[in-house]
C-alpha positions as CSV (number, residue, x, y, z in Angstrom):
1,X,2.6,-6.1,-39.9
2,X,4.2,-3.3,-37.6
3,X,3.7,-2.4,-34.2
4,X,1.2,0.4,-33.1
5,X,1.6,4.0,-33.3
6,X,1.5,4.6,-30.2
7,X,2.8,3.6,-27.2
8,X,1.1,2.7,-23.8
9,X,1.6,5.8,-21.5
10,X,1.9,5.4,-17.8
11,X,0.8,8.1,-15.1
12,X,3.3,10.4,-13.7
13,X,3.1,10.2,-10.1
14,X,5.8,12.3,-7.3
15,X,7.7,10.5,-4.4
16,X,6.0,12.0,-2.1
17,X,2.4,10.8,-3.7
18,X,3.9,7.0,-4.0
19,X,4.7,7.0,-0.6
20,X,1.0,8.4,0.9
21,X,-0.5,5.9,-1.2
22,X,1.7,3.2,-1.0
23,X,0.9,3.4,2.6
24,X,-2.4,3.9,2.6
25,X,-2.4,0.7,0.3
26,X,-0.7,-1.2,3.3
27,X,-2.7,-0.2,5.8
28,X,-6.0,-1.6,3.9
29,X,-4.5,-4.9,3.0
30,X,-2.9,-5.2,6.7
31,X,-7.1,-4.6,8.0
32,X,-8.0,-7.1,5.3
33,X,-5.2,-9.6,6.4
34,X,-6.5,-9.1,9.7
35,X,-10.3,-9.8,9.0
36,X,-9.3,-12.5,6.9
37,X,-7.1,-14.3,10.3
38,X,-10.1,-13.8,12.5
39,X,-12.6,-15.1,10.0
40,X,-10.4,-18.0,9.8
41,X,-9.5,-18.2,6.3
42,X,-5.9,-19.3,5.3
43,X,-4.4,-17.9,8.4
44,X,-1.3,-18.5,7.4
45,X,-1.6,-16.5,4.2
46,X,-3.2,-13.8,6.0
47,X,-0.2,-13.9,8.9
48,X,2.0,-13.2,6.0
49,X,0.3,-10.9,4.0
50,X,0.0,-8.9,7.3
51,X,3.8,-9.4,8.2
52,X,4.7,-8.3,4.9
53,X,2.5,-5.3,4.5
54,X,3.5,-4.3,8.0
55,X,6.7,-4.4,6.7
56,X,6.9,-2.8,3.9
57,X,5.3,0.6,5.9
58,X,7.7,0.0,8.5
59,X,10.5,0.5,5.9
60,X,8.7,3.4,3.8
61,X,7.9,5.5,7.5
62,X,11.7,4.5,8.5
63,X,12.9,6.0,4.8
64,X,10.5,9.3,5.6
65,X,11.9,9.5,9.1
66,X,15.2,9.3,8.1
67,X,14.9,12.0,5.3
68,X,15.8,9.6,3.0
69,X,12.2,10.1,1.6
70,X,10.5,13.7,1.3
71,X,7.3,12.4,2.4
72,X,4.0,12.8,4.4
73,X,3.3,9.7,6.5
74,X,-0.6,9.6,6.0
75,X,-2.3,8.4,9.6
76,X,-5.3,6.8,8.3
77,X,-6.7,5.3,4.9
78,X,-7.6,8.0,2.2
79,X,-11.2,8.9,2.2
80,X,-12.0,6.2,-0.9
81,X,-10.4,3.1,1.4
82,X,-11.8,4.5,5.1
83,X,-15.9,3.3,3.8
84,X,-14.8,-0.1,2.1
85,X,-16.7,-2.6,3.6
86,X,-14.2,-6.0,3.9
């Protein structure tokens, strides 16, 4: 038997676009790692997951800053994230 005919295709996405939403991705799992500390769940998975999301946009805004990146740092979650109820 052979393999498919085709071949899984994946979305072409600019720098500039991975960045925004890479971001904006951070920012909602840093609120969620938040909520999830003060609701008391595994704090100390939520402490990291908030450390390392708050890393990881630290390091894309510092690539951006630098003009390392040519990118737009967004201020606030897109307009899909900003109504998700946690």
């Amino acid at each position: 038997m052979s393999a498919p005919a085709f071949a899984p295709t994946s979305p072409t996405i600019s720098t500039p676009e991975f960045v925004s939403k890479a971001i904006e991705s951070n920012m909602f799992d840093f609120r969620a790692g938040r909520m999830a500390e003060r609701k008391g769940g595994n704090e100390n998975f939520a402490r990291r997951d908030v450390l390392d999301h708050t890393k990881v946009t630290d390091d894309l805004k510092m690539m951006v800053n630098t003009g390392k990146v040519n990118a737009k740092i967004p201020s606030a979650l897109d307009s899909a994230n900003a109504g998700t109820k946690l």
